[in-house]
N, CA, C and O atoms as CSV, one atom per row, in Angstrom:
chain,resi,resn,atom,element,x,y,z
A,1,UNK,N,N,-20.111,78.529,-8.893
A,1,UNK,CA,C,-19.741,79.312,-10.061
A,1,UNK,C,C,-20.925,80.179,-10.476
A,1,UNK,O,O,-22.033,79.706,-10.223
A,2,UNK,N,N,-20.879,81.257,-11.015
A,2,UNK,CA,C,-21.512,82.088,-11.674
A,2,UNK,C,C,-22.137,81.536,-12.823
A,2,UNK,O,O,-21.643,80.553,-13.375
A,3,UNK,N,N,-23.593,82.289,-13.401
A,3,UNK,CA,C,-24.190,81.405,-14.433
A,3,UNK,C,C,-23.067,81.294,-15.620
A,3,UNK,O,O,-22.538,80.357,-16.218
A,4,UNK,N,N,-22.970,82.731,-15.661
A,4,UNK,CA,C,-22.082,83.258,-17.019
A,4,UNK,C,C,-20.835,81.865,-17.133
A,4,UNK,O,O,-20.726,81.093,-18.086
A,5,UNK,N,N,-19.880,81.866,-15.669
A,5,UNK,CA,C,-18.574,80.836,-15.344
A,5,UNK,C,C,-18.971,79.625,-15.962
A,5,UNK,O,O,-18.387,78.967,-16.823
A,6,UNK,N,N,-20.620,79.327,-15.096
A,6,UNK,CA,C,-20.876,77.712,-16.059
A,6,UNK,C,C,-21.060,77.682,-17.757
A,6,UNK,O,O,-20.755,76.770,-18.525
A,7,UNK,N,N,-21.634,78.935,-18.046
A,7,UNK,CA,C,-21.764,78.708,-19.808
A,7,UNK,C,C,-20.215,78.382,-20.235
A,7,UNK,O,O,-19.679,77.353,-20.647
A,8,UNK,N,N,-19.874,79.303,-20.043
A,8,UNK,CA,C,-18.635,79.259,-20.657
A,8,UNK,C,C,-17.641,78.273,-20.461
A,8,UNK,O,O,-16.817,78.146,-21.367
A,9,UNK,N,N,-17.517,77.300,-19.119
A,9,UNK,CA,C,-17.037,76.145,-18.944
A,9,UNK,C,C,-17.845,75.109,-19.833
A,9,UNK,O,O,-17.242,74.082,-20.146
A,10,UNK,N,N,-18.736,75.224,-20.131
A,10,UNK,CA,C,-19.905,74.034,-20.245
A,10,UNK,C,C,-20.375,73.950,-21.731
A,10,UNK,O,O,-20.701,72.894,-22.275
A,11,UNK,N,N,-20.373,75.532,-22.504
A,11,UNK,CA,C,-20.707,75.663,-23.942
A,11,UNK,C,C,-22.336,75.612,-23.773
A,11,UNK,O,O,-23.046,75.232,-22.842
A,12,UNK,N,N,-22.610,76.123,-24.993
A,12,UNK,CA,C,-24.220,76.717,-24.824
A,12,UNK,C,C,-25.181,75.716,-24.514
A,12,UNK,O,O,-25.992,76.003,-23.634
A,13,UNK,N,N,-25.281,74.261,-25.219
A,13,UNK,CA,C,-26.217,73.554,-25.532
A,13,UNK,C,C,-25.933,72.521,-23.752
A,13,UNK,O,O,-26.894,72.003,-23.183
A,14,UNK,N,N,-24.902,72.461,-23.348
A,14,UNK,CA,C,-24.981,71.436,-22.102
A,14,UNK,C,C,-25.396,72.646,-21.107
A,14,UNK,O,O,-26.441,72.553,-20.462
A,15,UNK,N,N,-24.496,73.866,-20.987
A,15,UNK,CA,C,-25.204,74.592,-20.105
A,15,UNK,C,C,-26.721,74.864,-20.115
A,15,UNK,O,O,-27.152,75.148,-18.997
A,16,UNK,N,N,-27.701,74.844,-21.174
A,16,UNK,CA,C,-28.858,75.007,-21.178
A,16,UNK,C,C,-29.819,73.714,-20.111
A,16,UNK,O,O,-30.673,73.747,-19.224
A,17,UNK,N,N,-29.030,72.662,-20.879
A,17,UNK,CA,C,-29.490,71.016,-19.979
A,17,UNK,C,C,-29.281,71.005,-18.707
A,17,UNK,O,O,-30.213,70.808,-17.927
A,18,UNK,N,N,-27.595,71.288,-18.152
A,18,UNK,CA,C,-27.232,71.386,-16.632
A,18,UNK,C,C,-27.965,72.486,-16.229
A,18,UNK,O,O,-28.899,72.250,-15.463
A,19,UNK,N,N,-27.778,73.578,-16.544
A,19,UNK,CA,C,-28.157,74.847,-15.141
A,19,UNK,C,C,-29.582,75.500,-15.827
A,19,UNK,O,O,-30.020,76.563,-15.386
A,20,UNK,N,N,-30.077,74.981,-16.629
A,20,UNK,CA,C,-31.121,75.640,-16.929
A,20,UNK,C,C,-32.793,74.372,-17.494
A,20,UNK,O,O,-33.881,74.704,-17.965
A,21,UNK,N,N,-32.420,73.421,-17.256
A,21,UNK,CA,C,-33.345,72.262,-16.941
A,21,UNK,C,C,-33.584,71.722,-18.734
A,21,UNK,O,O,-33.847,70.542,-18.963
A,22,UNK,N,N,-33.469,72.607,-19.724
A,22,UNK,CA,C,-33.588,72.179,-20.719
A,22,UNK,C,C,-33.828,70.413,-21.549
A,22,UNK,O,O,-34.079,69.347,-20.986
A,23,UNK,N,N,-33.688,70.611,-22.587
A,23,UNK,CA,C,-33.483,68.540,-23.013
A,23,UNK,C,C,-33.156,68.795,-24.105
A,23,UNK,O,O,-33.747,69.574,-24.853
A,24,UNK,N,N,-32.231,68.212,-24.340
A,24,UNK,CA,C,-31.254,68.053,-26.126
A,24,UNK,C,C,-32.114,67.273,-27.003
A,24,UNK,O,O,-32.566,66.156,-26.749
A,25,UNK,N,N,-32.320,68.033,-28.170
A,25,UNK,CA,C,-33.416,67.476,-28.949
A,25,UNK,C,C,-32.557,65.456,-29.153
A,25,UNK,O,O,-31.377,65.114,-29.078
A,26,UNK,N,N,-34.077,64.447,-29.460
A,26,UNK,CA,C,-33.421,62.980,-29.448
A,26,UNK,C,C,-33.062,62.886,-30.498
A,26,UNK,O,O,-33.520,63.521,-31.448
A,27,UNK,N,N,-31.876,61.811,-30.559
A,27,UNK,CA,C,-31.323,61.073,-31.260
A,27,UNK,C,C,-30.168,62.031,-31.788
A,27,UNK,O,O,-29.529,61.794,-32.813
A,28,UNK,N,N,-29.971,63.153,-30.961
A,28,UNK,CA,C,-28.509,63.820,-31.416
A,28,UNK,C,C,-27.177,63.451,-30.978
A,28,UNK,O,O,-26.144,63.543,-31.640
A,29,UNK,N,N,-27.324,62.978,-29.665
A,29,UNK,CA,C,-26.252,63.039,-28.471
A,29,UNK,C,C,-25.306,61.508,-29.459
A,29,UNK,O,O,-25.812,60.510,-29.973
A,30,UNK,N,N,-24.217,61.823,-29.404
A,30,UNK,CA,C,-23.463,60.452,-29.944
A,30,UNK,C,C,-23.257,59.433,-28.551
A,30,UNK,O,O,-23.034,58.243,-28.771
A,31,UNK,N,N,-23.316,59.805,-27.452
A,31,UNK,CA,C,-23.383,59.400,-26.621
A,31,UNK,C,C,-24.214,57.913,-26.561
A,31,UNK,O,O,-24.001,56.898,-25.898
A,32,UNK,N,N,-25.286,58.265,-27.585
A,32,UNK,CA,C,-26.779,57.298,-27.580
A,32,UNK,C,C,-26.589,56.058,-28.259
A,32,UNK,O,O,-27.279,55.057,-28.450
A,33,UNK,N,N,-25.110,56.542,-28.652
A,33,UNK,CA,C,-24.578,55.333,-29.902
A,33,UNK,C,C,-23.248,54.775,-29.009
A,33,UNK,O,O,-22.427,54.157,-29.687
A,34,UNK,N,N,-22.931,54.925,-27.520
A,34,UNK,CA,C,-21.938,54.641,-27.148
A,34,UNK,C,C,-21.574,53.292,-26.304
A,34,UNK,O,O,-21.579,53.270,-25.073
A,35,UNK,N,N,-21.278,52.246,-27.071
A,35,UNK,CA,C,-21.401,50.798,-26.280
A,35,UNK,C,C,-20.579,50.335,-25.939
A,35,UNK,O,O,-20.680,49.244,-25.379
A,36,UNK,N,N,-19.161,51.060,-26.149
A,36,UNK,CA,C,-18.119,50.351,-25.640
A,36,UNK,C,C,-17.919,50.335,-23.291
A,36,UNK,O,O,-18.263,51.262,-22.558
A,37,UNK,N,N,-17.448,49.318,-22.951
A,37,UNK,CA,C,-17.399,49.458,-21.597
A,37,UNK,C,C,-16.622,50.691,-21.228
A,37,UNK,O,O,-15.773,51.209,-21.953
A,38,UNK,N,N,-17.102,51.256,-19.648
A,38,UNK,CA,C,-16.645,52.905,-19.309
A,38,UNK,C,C,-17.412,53.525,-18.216
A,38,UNK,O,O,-17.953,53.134,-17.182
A,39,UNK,N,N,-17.312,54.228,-18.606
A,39,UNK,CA,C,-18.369,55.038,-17.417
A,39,UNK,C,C,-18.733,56.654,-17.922
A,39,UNK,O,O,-18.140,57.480,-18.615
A,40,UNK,N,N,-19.792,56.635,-17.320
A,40,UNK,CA,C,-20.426,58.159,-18.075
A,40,UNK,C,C,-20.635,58.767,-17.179
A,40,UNK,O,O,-21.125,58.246,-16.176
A,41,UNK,N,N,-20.243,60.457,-17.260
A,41,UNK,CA,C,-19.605,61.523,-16.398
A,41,UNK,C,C,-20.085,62.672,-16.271
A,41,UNK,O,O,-19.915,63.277,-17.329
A,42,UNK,N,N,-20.817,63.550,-15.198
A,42,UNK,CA,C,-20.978,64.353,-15.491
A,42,UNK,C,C,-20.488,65.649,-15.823
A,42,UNK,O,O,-19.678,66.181,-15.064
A,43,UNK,N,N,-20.964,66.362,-17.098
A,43,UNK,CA,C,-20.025,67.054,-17.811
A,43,UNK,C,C,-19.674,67.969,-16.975
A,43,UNK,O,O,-18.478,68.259,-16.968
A,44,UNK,N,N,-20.621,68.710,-16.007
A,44,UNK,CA,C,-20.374,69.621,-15.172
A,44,UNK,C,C,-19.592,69.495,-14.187
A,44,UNK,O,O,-19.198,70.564,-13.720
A,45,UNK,N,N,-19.082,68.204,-13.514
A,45,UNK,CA,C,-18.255,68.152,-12.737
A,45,UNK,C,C,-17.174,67.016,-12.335
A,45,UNK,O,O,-16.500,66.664,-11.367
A,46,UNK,N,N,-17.449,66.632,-13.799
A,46,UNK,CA,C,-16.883,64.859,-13.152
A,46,UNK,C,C,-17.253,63.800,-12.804
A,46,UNK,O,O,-16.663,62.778,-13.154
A,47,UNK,N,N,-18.372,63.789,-11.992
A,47,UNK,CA,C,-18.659,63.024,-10.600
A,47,UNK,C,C,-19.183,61.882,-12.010
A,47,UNK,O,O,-19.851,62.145,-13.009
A,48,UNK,N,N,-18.560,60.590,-11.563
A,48,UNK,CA,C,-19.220,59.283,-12.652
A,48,UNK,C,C,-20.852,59.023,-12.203
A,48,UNK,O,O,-21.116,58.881,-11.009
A,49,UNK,N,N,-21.522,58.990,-12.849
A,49,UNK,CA,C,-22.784,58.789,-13.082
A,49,UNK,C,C,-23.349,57.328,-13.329
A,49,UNK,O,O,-24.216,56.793,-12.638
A,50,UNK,N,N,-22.806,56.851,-14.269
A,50,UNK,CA,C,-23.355,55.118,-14.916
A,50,UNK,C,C,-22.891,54.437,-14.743
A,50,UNK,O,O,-22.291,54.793,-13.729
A,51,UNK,N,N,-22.518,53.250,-15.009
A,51,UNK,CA,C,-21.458,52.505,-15.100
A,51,UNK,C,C,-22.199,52.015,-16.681
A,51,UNK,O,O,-23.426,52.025,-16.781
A,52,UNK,N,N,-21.298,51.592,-17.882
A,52,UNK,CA,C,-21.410,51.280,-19.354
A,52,UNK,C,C,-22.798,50.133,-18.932
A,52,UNK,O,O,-23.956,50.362,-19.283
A,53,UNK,N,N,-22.478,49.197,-18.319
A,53,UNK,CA,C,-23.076,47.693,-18.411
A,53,UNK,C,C,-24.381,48.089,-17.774
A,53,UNK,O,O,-25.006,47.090,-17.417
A,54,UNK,N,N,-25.113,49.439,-17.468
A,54,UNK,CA,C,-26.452,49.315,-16.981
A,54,UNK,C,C,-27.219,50.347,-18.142
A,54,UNK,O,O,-28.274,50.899,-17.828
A,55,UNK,N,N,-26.694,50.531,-19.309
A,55,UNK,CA,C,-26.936,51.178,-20.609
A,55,UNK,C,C,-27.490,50.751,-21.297
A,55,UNK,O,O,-26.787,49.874,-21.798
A,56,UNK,N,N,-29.091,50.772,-22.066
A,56,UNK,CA,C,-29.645,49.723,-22.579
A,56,UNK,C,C,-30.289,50.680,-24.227
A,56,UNK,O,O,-30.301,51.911,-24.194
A,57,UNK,N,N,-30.514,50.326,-24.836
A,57,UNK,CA,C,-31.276,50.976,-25.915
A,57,UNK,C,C,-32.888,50.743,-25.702
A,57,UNK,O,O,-33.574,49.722,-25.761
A,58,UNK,N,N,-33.197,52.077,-25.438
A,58,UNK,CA,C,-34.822,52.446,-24.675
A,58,UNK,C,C,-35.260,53.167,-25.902
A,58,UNK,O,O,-36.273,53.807,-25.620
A,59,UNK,N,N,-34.792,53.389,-27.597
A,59,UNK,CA,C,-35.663,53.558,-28.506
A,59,UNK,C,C,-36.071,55.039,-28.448
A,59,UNK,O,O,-36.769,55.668,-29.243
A,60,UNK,N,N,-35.290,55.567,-26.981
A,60,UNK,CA,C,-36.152,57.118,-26.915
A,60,UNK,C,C,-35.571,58.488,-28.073
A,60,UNK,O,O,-36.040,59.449,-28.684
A,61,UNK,N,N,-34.245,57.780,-27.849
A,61,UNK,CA,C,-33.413,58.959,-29.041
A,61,UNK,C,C,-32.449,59.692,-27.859
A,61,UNK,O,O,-31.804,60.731,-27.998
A,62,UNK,N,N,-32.553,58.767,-26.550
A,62,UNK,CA,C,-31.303,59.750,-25.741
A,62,UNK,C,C,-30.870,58.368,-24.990
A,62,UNK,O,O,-31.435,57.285,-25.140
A,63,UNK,N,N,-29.807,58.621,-24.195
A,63,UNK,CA,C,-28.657,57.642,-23.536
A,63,UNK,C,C,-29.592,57.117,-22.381
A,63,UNK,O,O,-30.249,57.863,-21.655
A,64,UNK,N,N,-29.572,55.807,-22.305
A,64,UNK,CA,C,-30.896,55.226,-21.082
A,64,UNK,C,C,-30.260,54.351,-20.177
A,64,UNK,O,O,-29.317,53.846,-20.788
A,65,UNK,N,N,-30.295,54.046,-19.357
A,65,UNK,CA,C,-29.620,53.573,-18.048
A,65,UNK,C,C,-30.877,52.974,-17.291
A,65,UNK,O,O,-31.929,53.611,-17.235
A,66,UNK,N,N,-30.688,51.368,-16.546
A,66,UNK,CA,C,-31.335,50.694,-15.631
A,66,UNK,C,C,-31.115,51.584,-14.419
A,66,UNK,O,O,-32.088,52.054,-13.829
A,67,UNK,N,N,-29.885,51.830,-14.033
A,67,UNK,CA,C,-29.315,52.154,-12.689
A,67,UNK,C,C,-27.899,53.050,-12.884
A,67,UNK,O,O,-26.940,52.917,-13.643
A,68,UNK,N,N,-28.411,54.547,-11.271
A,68,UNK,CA,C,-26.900,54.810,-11.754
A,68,UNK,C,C,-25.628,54.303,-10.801
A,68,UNK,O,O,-25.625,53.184,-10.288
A,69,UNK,N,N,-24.561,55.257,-10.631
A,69,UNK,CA,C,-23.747,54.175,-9.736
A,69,UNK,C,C,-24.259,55.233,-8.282
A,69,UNK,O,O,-24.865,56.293,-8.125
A,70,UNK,N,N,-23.562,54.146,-7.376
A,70,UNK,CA,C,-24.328,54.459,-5.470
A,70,UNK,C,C,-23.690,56.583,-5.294
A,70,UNK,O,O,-22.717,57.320,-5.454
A,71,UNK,N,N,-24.753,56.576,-4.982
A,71,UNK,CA,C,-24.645,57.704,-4.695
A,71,UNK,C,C,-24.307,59.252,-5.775
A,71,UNK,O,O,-23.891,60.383,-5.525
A,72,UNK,N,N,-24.706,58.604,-6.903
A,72,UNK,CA,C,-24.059,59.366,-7.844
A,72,UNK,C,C,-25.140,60.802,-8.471
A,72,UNK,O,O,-24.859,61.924,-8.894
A,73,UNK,N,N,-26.567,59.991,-8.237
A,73,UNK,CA,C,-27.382,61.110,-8.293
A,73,UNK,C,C,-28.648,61.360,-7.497
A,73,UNK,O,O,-29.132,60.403,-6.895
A,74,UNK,N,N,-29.139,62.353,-7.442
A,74,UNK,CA,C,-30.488,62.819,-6.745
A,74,UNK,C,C,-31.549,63.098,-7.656
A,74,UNK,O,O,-31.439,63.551,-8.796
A,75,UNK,N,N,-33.139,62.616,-6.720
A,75,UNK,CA,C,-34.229,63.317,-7.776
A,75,UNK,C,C,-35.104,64.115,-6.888
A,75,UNK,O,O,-34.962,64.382,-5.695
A,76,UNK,N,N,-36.280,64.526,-7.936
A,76,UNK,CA,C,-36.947,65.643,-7.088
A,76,UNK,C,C,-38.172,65.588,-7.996
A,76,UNK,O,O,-38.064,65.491,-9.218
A,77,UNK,N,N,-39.096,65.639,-7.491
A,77,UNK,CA,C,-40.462,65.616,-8.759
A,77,UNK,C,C,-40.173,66.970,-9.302
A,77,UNK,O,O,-39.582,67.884,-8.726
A,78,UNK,N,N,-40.853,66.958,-10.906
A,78,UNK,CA,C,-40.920,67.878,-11.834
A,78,UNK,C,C,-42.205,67.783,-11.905
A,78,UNK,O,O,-42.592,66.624,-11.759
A,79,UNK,N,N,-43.182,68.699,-12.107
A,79,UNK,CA,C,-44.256,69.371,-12.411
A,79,UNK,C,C,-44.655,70.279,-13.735
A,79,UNK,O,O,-45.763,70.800,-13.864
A,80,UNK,N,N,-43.727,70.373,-14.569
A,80,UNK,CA,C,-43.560,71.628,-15.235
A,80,UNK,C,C,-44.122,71.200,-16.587
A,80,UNK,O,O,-44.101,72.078,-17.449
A,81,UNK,N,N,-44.624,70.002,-16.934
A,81,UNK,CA,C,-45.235,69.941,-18.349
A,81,UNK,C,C,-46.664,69.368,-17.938
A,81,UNK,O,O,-47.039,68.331,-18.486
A,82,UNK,N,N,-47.595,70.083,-16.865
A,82,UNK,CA,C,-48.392,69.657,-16.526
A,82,UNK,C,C,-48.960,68.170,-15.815
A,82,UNK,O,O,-50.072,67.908,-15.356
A,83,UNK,N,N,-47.790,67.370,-15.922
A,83,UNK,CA,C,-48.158,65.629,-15.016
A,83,UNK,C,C,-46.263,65.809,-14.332
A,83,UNK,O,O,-45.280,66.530,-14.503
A,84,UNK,N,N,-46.769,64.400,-13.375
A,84,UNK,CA,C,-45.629,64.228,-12.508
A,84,UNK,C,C,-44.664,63.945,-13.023
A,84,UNK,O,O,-45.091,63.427,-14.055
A,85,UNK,N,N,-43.421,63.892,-13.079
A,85,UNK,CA,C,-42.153,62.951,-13.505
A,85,UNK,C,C,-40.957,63.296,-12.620
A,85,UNK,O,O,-40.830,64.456,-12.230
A,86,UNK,N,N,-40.165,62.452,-12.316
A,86,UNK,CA,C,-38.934,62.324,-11.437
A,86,UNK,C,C,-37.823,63.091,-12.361
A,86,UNK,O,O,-37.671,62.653,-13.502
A,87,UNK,N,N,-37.199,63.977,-12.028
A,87,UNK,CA,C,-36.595,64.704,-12.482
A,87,UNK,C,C,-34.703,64.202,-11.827
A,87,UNK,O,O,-34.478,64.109,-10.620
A,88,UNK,N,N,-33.920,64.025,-12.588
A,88,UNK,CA,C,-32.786,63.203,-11.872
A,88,UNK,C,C,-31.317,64.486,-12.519
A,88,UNK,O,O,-30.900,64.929,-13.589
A,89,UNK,N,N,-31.018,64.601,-11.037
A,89,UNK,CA,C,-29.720,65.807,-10.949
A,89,UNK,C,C,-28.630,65.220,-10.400
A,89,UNK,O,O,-28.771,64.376,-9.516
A,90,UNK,N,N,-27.200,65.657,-10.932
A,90,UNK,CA,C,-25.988,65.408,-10.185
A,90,UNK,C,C,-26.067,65.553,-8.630
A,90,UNK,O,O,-26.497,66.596,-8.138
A,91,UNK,N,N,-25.774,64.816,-8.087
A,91,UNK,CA,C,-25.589,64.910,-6.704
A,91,UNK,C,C,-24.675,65.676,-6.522
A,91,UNK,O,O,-25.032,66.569,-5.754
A,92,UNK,N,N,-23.599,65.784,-6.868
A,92,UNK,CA,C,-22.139,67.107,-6.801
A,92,UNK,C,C,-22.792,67.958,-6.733
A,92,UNK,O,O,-23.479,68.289,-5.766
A,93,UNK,N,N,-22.649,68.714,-8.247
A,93,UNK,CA,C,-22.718,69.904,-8.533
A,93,UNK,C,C,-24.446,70.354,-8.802
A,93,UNK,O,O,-24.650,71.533,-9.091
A,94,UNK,N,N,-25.876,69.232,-8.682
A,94,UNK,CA,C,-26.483,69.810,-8.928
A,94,UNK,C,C,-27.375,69.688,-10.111
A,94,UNK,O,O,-28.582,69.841,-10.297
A,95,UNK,N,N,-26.060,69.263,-11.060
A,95,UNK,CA,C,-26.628,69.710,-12.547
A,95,UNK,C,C,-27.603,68.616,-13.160
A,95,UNK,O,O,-27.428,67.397,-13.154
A,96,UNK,N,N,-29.043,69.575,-13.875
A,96,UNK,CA,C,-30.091,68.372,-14.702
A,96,UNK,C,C,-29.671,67.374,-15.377
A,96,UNK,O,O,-28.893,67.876,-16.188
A,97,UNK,N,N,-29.698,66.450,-15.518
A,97,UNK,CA,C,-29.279,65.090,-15.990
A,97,UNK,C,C,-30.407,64.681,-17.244
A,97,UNK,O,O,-30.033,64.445,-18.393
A,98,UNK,N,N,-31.584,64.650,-16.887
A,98,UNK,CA,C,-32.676,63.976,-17.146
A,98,UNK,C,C,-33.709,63.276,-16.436
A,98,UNK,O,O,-33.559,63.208,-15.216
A,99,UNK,N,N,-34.773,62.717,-16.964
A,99,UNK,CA,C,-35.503,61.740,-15.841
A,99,UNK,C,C,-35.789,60.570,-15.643
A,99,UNK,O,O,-35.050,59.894,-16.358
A,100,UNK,N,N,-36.391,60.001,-15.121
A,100,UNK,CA,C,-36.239,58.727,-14.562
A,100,UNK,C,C,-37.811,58.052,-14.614
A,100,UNK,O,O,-38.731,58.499,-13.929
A,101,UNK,N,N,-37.915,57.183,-15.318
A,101,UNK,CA,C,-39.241,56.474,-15.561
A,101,UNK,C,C,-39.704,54.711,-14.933
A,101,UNK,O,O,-38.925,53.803,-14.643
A,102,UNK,N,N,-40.978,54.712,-14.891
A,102,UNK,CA,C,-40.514,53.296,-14.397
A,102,UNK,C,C,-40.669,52.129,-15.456
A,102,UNK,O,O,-40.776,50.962,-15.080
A,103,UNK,N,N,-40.676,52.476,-16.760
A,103,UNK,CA,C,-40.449,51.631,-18.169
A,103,UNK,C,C,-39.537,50.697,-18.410
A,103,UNK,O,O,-39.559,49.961,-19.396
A,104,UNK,N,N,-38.443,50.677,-17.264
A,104,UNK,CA,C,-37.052,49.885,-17.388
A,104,UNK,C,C,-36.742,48.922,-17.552
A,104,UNK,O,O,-37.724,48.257,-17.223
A,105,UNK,N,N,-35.607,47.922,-18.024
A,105,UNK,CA,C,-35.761,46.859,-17.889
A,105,UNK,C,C,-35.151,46.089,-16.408
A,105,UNK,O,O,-34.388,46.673,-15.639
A,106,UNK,N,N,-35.689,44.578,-16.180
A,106,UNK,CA,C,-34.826,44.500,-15.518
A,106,UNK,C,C,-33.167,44.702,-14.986
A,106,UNK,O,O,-32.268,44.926,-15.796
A,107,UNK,N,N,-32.949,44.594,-13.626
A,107,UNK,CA,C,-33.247,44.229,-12.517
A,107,UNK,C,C,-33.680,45.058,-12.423
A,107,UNK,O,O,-34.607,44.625,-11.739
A,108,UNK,N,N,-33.952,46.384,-12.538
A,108,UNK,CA,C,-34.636,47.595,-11.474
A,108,UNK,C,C,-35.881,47.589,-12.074
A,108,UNK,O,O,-36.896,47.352,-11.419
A,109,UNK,N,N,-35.896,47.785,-13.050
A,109,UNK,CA,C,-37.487,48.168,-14.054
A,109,UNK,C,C,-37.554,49.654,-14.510
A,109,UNK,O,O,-38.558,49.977,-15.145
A,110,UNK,N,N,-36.721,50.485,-14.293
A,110,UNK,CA,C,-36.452,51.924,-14.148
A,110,UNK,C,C,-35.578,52.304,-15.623
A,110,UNK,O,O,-34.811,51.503,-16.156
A,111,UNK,N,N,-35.789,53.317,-16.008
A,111,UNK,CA,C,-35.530,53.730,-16.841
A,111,UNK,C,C,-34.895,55.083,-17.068
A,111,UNK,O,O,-35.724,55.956,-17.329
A,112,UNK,N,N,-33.757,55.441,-17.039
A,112,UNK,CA,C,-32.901,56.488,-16.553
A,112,UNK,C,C,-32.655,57.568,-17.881
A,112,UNK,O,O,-31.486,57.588,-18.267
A,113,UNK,N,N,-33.614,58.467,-18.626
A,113,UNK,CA,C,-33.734,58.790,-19.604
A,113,UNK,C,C,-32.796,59.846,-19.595
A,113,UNK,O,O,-33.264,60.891,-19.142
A,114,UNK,N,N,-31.308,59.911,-20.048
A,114,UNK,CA,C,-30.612,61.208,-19.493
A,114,UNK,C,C,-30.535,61.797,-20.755
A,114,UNK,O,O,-30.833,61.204,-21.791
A,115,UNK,N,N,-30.061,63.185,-20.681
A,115,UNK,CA,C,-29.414,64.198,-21.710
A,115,UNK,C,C,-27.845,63.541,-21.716
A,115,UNK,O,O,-27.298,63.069,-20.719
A,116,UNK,N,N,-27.085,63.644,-23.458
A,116,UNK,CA,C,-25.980,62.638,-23.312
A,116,UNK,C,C,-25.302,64.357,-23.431
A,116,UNK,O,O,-24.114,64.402,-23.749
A,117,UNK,N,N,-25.902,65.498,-23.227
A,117,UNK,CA,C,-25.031,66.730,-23.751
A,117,UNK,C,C,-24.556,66.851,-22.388
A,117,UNK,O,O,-23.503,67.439,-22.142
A,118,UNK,N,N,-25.425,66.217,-21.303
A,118,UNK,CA,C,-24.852,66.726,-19.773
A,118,UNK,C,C,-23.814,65.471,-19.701
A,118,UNK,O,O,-24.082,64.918,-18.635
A,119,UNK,N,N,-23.185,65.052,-20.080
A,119,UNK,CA,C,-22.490,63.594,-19.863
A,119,UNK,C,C,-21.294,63.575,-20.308
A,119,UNK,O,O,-21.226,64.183,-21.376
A,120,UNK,N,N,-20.111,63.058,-19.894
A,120,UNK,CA,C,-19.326,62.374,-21.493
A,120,UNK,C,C,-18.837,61.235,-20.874
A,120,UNK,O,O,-19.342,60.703,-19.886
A,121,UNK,N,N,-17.397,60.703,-21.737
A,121,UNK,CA,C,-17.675,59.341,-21.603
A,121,UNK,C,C,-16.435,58.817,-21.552
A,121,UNK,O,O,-15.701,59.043,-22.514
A,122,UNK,N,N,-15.869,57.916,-20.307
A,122,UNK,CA,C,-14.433,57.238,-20.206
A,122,UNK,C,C,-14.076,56.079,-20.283
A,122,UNK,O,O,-14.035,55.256,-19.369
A,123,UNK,N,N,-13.795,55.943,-21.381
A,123,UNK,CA,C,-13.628,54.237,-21.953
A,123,UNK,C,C,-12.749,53.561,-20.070
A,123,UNK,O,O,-12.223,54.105,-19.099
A,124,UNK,N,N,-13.141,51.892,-20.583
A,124,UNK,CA,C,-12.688,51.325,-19.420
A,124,UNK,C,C,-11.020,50.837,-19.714
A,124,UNK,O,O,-10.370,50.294,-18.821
């Protein structure tokens, strides 16, 4: 799709996060408040991302995840605020998600710091 195709599918504030690397200021996303069982989606294309039960409250002010589901996303180092960090994208379509720390709790120890504007959410 065209940039313009994704704004306008996507609305200003997720298109900025998906196709333009951005981060939704914390503690906005209602997403961050979302505990019922489900699965979380990426807004840009569908493709399920989480599963509810690896969702933990990480205190950051955005939606945090141990683990996502198999195959659901890709990373790539980020460089861009001067130090390293794992930068974590839809495997589909691509689109910025957020990043990935190793602060987590168990089992992984990882800490899946996403934007909840790139996301939404399908009760189980």
């Amino acid at each position: 799709m065209s940039d313009a195709a994704w704004r306008k599918k996507l609305g200003d504030q997720a298109w900025a996060v998906l196709r333009h690397e951005s981060t939704e200021r914390p503690f906005t996303s209602p997403l961050n408040d979302e505990h019922r069982a489900g699965t979380f989606l990426c807004k840009g294309c569908a493709l399920p991302l989480f599963a509810s039960r690896t969702k933990f409250d990480s205190g950051t002010g955005w939606p945090s995840f141990y683990a996502p589901l198999p195959q659901a996303v890709a990373t790539r180092t980020d460089s861009s605020l001067m130090m390293q960090r794992v930068e974590v994208h839809c495997r589909q379509c691509g689109g910025h998600l957020g990043h990935v720390f190793d602060d987590g709790p168990k089992p992984t120890g990882k800490r899946y710091c996403m934007n909840g504007v790139a996301m939404t959410f399908r009760p189980a």
